[in-house]
Structures are given as C-alpha cells and as structure tokens.
DRENPA-3360 file (N, C-alpha, C; in nm, 2 decimals, always signed):
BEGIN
1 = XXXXXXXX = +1.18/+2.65/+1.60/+1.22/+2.51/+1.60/+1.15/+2.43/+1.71 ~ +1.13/+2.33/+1.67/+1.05/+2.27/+1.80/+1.13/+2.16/+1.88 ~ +1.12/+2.21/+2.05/+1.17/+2.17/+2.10/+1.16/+2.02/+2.22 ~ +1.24/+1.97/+2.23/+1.22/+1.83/+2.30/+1.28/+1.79/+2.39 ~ +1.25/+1.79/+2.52/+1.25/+1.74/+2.64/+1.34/+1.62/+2.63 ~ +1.42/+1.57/+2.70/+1.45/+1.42/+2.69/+1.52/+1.38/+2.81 ~ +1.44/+1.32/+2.88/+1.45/+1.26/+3.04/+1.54/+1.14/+3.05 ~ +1.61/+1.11/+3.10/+1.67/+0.97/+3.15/+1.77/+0.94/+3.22;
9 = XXXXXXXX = +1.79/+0.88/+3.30/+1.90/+0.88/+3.37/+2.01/+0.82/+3.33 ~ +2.02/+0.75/+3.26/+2.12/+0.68/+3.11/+2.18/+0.77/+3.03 ~ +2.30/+0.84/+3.02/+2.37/+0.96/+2.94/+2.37/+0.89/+2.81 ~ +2.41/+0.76/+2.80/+2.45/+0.75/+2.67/+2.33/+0.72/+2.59 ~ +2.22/+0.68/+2.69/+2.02/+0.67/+2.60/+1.98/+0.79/+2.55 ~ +2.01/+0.92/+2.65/+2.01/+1.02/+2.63/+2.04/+1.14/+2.53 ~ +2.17/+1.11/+2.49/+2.25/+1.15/+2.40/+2.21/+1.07/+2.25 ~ +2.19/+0.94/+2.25/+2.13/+0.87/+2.16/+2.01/+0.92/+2.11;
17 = XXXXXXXX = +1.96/+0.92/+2.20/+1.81/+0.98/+2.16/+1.84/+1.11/+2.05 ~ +1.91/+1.23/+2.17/+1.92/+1.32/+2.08/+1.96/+1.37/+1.93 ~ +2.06/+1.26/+1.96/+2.15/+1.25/+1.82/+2.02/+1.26/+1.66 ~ +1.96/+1.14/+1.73/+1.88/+1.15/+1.60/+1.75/+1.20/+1.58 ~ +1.74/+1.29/+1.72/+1.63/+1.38/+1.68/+1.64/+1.49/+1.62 ~ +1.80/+1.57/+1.66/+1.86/+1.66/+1.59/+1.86/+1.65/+1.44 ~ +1.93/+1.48/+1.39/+1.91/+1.48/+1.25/+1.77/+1.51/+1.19 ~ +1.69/+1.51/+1.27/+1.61/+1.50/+1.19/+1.51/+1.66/+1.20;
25 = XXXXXXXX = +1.58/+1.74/+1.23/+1.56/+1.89/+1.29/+1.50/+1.96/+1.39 ~ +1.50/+1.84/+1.50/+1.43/+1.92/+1.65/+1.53/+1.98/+1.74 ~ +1.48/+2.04/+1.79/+1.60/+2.06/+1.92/+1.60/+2.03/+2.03 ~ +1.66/+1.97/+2.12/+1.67/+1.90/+2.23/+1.73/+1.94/+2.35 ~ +1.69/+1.93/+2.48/+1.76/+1.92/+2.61/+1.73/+1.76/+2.69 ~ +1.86/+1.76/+2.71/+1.89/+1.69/+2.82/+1.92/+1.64/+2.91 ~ +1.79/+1.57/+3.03/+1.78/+1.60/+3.18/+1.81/+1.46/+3.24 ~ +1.88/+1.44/+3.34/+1.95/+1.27/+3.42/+1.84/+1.25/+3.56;
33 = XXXXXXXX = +1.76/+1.38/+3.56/+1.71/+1.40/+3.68/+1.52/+1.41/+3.76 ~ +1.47/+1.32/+3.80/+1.31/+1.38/+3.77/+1.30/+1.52/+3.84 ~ +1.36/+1.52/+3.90/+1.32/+1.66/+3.99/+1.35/+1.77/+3.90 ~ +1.47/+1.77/+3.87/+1.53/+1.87/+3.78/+1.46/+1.89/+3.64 ~ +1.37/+1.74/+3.59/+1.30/+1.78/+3.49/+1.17/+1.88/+3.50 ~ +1.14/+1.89/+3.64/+1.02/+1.92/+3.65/+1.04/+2.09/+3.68 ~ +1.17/+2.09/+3.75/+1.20/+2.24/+3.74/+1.29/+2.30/+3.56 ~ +1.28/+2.24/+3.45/+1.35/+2.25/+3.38/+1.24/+2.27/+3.30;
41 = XXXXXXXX = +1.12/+2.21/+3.32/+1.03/+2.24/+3.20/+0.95/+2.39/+3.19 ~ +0.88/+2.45/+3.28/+0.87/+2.59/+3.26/+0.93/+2.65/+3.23 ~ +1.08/+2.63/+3.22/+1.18/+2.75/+3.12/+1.18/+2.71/+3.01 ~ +1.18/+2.61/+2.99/+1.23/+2.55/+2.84/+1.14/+2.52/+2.75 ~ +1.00/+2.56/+2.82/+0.84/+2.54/+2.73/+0.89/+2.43/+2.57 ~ +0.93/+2.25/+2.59/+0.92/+2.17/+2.53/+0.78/+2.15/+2.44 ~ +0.79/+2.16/+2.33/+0.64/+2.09/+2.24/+0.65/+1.95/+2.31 ~ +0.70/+1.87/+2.35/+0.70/+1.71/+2.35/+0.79/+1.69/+2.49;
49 = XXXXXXXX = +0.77/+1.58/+2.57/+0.88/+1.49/+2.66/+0.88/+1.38/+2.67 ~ +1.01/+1.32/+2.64/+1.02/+1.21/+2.62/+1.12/+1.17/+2.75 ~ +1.02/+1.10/+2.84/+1.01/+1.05/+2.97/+1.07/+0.91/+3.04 ~ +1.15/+0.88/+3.08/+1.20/+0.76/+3.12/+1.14/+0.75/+3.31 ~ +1.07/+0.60/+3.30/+1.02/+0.58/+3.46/+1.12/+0.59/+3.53 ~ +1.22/+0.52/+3.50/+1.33/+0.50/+3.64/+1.45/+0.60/+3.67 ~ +1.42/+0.74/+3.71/+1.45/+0.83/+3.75/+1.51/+0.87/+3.86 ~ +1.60/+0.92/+3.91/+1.64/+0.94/+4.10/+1.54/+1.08/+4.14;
57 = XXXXXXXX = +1.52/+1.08/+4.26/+1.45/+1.14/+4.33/+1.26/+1.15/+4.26 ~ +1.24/+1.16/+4.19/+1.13/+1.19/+4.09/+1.11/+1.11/+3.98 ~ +1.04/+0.96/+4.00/+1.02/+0.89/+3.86/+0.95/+0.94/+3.80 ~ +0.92/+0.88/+3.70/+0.86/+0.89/+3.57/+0.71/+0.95/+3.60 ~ +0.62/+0.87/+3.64/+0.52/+0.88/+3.71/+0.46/+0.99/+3.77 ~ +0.53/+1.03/+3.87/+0.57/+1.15/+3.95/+0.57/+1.26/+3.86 ~ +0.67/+1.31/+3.75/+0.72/+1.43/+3.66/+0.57/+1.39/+3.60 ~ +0.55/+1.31/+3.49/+0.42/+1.31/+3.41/+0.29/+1.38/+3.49;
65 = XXXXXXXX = +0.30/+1.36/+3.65/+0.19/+1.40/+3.71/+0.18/+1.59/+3.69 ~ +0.32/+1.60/+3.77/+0.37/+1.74/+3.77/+0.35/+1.81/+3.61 ~ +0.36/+1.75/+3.53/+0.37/+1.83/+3.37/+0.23/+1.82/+3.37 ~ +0.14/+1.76/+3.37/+0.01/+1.79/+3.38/-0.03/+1.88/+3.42 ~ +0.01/+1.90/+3.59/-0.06/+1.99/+3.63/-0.05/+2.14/+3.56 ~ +0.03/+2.16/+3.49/+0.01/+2.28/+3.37/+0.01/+2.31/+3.26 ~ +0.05/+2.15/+3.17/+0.05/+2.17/+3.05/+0.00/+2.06/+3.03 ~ -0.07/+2.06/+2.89/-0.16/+1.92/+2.78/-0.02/+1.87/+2.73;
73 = XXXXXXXX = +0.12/+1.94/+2.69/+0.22/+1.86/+2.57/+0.22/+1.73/+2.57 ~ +0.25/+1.69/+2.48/+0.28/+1.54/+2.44/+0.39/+1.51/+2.53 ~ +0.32/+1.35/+2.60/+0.44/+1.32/+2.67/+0.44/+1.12/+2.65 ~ +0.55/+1.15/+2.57/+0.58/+0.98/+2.57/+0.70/+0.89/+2.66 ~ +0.62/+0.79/+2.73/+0.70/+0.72/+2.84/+0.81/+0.61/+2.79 ~ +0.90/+0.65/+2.84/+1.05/+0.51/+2.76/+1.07/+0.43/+2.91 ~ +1.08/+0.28/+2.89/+1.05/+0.21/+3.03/+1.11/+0.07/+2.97 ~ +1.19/+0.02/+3.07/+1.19/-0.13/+3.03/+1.11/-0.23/+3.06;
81 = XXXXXXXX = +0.95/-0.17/+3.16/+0.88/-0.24/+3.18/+0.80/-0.25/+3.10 ~ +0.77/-0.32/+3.04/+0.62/-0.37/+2.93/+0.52/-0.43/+2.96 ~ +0.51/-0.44/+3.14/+0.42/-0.44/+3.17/+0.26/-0.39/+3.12 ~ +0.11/-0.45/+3.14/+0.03/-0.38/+3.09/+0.01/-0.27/+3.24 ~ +0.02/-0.30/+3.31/-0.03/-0.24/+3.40/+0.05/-0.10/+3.39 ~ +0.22/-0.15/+3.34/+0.26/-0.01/+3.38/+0.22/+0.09/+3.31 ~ +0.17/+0.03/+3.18/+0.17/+0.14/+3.05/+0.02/+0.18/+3.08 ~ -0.11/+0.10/+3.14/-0.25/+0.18/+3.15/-0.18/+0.30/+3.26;
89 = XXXXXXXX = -0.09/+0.22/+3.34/-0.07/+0.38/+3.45/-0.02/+0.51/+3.41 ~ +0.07/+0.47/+3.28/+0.11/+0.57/+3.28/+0.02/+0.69/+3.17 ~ -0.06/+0.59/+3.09/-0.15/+0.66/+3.02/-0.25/+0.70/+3.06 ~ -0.29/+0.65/+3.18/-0.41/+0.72/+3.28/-0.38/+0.87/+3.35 ~ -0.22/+0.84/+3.37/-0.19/+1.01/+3.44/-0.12/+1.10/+3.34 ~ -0.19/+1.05/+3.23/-0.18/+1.13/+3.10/-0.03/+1.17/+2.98 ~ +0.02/+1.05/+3.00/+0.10/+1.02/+2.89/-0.02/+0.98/+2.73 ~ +0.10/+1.02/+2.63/+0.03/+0.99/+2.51/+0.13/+0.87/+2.47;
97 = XXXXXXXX = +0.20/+0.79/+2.46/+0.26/+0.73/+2.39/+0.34/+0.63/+2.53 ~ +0.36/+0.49/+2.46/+0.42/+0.44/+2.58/+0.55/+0.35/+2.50 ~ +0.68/+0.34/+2.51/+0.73/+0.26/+2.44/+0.85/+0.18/+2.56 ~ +0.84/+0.07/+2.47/+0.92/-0.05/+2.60/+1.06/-0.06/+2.54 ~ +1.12/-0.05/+2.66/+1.36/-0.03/+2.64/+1.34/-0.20/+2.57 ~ +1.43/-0.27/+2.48/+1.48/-0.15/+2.42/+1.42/-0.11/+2.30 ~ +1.41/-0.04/+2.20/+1.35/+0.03/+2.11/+1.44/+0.08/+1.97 ~ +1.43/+0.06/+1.87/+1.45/+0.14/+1.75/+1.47/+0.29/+1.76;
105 = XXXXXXXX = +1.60/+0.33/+1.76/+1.57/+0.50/+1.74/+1.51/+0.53/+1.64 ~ +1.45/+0.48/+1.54/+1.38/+0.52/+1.42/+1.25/+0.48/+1.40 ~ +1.26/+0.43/+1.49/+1.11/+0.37/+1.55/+1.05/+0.51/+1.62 ~ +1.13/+0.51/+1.72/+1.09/+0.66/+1.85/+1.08/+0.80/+1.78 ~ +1.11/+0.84/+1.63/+1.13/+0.93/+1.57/+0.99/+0.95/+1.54 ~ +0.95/+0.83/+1.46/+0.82/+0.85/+1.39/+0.69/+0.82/+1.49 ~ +0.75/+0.74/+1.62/+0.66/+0.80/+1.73/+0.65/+0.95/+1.73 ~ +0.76/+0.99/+1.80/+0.74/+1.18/+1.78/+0.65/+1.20/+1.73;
113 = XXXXXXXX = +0.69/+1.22/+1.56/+0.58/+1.29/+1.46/+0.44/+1.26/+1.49 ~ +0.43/+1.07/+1.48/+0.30/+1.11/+1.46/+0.27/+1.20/+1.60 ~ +0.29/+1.13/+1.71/+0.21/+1.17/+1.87/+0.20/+1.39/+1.82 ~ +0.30/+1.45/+1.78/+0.34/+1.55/+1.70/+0.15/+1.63/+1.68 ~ +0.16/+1.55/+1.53/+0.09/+1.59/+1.48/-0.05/+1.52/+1.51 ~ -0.09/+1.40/+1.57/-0.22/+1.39/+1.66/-0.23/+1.53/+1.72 ~ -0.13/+1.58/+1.81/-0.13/+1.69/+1.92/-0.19/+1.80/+1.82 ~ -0.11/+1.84/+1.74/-0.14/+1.96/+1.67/-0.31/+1.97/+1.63;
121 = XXXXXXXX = -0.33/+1.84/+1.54/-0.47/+1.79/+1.50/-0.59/+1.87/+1.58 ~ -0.54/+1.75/+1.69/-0.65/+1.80/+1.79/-0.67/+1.93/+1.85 ~ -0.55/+2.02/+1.87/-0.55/+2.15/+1.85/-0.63/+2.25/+1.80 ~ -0.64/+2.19/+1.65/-0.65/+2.27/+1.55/-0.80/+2.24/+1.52 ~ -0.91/+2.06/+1.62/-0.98/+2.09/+1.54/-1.09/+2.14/+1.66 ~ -1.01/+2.11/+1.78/-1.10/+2.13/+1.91/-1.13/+2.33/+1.95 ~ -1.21/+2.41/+2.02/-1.22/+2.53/+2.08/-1.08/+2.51/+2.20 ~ -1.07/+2.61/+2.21/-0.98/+2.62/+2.40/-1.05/+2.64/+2.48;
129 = XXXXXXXX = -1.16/+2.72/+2.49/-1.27/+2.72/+2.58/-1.40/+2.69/+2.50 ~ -1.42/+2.66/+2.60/-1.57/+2.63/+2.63/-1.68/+2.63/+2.73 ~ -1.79/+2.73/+2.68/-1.87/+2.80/+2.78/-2.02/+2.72/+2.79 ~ -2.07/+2.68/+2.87/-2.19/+2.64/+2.84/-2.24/+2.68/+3.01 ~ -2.38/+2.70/+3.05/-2.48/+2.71/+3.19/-2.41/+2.62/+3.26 ~ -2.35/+2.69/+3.33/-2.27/+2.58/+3.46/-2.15/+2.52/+3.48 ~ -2.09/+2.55/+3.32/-2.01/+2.46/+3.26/-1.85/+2.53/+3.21 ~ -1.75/+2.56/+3.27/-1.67/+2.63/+3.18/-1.52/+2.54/+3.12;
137 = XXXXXXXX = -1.48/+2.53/+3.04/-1.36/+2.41/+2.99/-1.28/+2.51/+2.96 ~ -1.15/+2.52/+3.01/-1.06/+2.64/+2.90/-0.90/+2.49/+2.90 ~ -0.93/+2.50/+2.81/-0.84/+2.35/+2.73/-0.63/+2.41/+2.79 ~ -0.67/+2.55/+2.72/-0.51/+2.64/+2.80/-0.49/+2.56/+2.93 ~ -0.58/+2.64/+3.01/-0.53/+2.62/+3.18/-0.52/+2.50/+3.23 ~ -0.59/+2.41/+3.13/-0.69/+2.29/+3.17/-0.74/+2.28/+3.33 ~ -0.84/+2.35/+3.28/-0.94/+2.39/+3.43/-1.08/+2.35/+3.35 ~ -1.20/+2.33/+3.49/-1.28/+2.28/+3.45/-1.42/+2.35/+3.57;
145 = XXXXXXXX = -1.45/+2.46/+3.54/-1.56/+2.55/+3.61/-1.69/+2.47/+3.61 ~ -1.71/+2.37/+3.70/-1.85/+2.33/+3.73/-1.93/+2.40/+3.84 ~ -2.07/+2.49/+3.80/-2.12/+2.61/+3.91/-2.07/+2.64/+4.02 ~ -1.98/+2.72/+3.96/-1.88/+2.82/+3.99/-1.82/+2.74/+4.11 ~ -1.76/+2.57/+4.05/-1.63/+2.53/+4.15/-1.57/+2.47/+4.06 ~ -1.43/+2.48/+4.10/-1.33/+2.40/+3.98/-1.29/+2.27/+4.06 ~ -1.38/+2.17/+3.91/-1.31/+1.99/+3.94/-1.16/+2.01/+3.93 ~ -1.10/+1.92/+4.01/-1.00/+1.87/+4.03/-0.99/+1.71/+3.93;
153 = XXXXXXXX = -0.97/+1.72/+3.78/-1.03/+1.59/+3.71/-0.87/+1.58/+3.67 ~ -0.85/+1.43/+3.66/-0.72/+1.44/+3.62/-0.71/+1.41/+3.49 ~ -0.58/+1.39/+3.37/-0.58/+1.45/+3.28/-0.66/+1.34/+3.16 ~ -0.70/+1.24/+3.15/-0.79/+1.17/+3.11/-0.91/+1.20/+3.07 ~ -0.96/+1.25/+3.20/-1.13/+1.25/+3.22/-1.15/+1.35/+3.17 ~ -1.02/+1.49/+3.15/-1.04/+1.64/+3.11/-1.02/+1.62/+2.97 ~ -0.97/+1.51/+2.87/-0.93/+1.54/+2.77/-1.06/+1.48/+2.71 ~ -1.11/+1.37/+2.77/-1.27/+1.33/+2.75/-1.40/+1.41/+2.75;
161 = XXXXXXXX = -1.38/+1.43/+2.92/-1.47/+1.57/+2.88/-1.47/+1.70/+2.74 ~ -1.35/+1.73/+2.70/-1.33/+1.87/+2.67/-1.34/+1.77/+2.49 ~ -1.30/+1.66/+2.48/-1.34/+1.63/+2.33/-1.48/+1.61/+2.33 ~ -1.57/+1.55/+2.42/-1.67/+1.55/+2.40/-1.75/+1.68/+2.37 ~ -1.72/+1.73/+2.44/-1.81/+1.89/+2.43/-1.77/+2.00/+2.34 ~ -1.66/+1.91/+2.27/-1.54/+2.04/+2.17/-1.72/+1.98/+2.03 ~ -1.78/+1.88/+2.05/-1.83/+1.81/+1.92/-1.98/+1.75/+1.97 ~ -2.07/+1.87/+2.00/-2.20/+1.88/+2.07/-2.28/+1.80/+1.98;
169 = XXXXXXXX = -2.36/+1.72/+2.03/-2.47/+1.58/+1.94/-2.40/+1.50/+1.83 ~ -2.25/+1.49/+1.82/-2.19/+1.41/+1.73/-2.17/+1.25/+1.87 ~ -2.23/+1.15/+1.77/-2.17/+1.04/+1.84/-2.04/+0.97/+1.84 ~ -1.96/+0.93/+1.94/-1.86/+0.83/+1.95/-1.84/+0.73/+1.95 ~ -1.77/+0.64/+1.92/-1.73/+0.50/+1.93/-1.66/+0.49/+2.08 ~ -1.64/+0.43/+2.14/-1.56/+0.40/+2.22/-1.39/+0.38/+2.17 ~ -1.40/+0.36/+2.07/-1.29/+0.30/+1.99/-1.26/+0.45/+1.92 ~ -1.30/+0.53/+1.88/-1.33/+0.63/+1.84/-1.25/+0.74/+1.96;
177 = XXXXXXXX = -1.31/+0.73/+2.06/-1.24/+0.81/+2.18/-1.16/+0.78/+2.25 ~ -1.09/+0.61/+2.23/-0.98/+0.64/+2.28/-0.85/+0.63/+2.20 ~ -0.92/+0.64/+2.06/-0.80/+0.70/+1.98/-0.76/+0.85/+1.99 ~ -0.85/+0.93/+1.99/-0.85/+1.06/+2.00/-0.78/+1.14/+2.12 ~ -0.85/+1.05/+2.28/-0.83/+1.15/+2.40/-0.70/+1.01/+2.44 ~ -0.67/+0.91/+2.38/-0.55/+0.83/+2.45/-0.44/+0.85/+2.35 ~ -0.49/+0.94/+2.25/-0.36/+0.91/+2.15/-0.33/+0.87/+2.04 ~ -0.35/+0.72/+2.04/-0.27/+0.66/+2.00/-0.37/+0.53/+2.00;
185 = XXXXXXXX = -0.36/+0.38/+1.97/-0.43/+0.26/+1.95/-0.42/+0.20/+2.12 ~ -0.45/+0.24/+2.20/-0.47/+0.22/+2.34/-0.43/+0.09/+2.35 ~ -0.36/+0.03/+2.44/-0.34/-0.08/+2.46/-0.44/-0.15/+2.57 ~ -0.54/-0.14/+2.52/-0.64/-0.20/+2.69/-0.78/-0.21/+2.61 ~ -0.85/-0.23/+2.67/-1.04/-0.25/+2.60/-1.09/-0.16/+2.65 ~ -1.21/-0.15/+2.55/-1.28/-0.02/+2.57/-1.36/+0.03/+2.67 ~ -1.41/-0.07/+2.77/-1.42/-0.06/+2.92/-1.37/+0.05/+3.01 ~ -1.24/+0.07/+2.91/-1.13/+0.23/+3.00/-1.28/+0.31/+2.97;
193 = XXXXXXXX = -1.28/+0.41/+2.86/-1.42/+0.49/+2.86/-1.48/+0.51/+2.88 ~ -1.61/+0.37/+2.93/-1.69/+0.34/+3.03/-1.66/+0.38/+3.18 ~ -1.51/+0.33/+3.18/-1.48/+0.39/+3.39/-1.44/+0.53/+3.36 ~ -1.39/+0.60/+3.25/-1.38/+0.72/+3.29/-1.51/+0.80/+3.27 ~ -1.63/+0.77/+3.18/-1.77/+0.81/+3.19/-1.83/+0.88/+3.28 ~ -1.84/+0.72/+3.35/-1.93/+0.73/+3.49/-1.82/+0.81/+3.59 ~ -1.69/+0.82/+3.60/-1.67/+0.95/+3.70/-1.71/+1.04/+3.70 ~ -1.68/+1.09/+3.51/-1.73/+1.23/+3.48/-1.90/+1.22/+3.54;
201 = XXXXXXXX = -1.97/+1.17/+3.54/-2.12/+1.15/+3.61/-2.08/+1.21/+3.71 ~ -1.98/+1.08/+3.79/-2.05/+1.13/+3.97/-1.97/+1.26/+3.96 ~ -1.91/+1.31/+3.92/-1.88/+1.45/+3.97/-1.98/+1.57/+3.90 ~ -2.02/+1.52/+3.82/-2.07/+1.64/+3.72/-2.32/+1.58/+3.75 ~ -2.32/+1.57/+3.90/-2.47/+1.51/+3.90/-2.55/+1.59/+3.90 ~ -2.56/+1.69/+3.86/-2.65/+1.78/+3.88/-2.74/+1.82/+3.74 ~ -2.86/+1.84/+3.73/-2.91/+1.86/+3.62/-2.95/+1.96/+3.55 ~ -2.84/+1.99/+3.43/-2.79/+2.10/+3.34/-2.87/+2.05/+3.23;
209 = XXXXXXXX = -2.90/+2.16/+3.14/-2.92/+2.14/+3.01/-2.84/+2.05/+2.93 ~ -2.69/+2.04/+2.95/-2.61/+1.94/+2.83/-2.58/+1.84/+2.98 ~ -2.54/+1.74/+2.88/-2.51/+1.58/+2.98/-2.44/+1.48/+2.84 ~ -2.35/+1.45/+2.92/-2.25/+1.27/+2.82/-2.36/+1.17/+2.86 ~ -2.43/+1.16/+2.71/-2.54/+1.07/+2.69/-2.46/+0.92/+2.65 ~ -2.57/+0.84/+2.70/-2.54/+0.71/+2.61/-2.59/+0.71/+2.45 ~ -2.50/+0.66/+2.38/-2.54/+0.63/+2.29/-2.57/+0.44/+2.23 ~ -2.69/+0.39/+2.26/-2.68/+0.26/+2.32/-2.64/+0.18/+2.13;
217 = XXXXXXXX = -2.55/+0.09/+2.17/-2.47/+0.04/+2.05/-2.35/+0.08/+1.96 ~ -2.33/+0.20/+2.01/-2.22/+0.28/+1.99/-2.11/+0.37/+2.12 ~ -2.20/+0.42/+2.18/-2.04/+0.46/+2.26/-2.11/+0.62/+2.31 ~ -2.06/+0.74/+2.34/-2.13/+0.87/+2.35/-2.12/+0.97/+2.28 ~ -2.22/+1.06/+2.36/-2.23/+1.16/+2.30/-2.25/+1.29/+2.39 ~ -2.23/+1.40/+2.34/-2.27/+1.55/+2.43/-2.32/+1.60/+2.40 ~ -2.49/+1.54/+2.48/-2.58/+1.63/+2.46/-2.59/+1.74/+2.49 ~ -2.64/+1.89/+2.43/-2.69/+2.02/+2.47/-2.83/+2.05/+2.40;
225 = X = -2.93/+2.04/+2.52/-3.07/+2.04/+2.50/-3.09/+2.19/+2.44;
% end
C-alpha cells in the first residue's frame, strides 16, 4: 500500500487530509511536529509528504531540506502563503508541488496522483546510476562523484544534472526541463534553468569529454564527445 506522510500542525487539517486519502486507498500517518517529522520519516519510508510551512520547532522549509538530504520522494508544500517567492523557495529546496490553504480536498488528491506518477515516470524512464570519466550520478543516494569529490548540489541542480545525463545528445526546452526536474507547470520563467545551468558550470569547470551544452534557440543538452 502506499504510504503518506501528512505534516501539520492543525489536527483537524490533518485528519481531513487523511480522511480522504484513505478513501481513496493510501495509507497515512500523522505528524503536528517538524522535528518529529524528520525523525518519523526513516521509519516510516513514505512514497509522498505532504508538508505544511508553519510548523513548531522545524518549519516546513527546514523538514523539506532534511528529507532531501536522503531521499528524492515526492514532497508537496500546504501553506497559506501564496506568495511567489514562497512557493520558488520551496521548490528550489526541492519540493515537487506547492498548494496555497485553503484548498479542495479533491483537488489535493489528484495532486497526489499526478505528482505520484510524474515520480514513478521519471523513475522508470531515467538510469539510477550513472558512470561517465570523472563523472559519477547514483540517483539512490543522490550523490554526485565529480574526480573523485562529491558536490554538495542541492536538490534542483541534482535532479537537472541527473535528467540531463539520464538522455545523452537529446535536446531540451527550457520549458521541457522544468516540467520534468520541477514537476509540475513551474510557476516562474524559464530563466530558473538558466541560473541553475551556469552553477552546474561553475562547479563542474574542468574539461571532460561530456558538458551541458547550449543549445542556441532551444534550451540544452548533454553532450558526451
């Protein structure tokens, strides 16, 4: 059965939530706490978490960071801010889905699925590792072996990197990539791609046989000479 995370500090959002994820055959736990989520998810290996920012001891922000640091799962943010800023932040430190309080529980359901099965997709159509001269991506650990040192990339630039290279001399759209490594129909311009690009550059400057080429009028690509 697949299982679902459900963060908030609101018992009765909480419970709500659940209610109708059950109906609809997931199974769920119930956390009021950020800290406590972040010690709750290594036992309870969630497919999905469905995240609320305003948290005691540990917001939203915070947990999303921590779940990164060991797992890719689908993580969608529940927030009463609708802010843009808050939602690029929280999809920068690698949330997939962002939705603003208050919300449709039937709305948040068929979020799941799809964010669900994007997840699985990409899964199913990307390698877990990947080996190239200098270069090691293992998608599991999400680690990233640049001659023989591991980037510290955070979860954006890894999910960019590791699609680009999952799809050697295929070109991208910009629009194209940040459907794929954001998710979902990004709420921002495609500009994001561009600044996460050129980091992957400055960290990655040394000259290897493959490189994230421009592709001028479209968007990139990963080359391997």
């Amino acid at each position: 059965m697949i299982k679902i995370l459900v963060v908030d500090d609101d018992k009765r959002i909480a419970e709500l939530i659940s209610l109708y994820l059950r109906k609809e055959g997931y199974e769920t736990k119930e956390v009021y706490n950020g800290r406590v989520a972040v010690e709750t998810f290594p036992a309870y290996a969630p497919f999905l978490v469905l995240l609320d920012l305003m948290l005691p001891e540990m917001d939203g922000y915070q947990v999303c960071r921590e779940i990164r640091r060991i797992s890719s799962v689908p993580i969608i943010m529940l927030s009463a801010k609708g802010e843009t800023f808050d939602k690029v932040l929280g999809l920068e430190l690698g949330a997939d889905d962002y939705m603003v309080k208050p919300f449709e529980p039937k709305e948040l359901v068929a979020r799941v699925k799809a964010v669900l099965r994007r997840y699985e997709s990409r899964r199913a159509d990307s390698p877990r590792a990947i080996v190239l001269p200098n270069l090691a991506i293992d998608a599991d650990r999400l680690t990233v072996i640049y001659h023989g040192v591991k980037l510290e990339l955070p979860p954006k630039e890894f999910e960019l990197l590791h699609y680009l290279a999952s799809h050697p001399g295929l070109p991208f759209t910009r629009d194209q990539l940040l459907t794929a490594c954001w998710g979902y129909e990004f709420a921002g311009d495609t500009r994001t791609v561009d600044v996460h690009v050129k980091r992957l550059r400055e960290k990655m400057r040394k000259d290897d046989s493959w490189s994230i080429k421009t592709v001028w009028g479209t968007g990139y690509k990963f080359d391997v000479s």
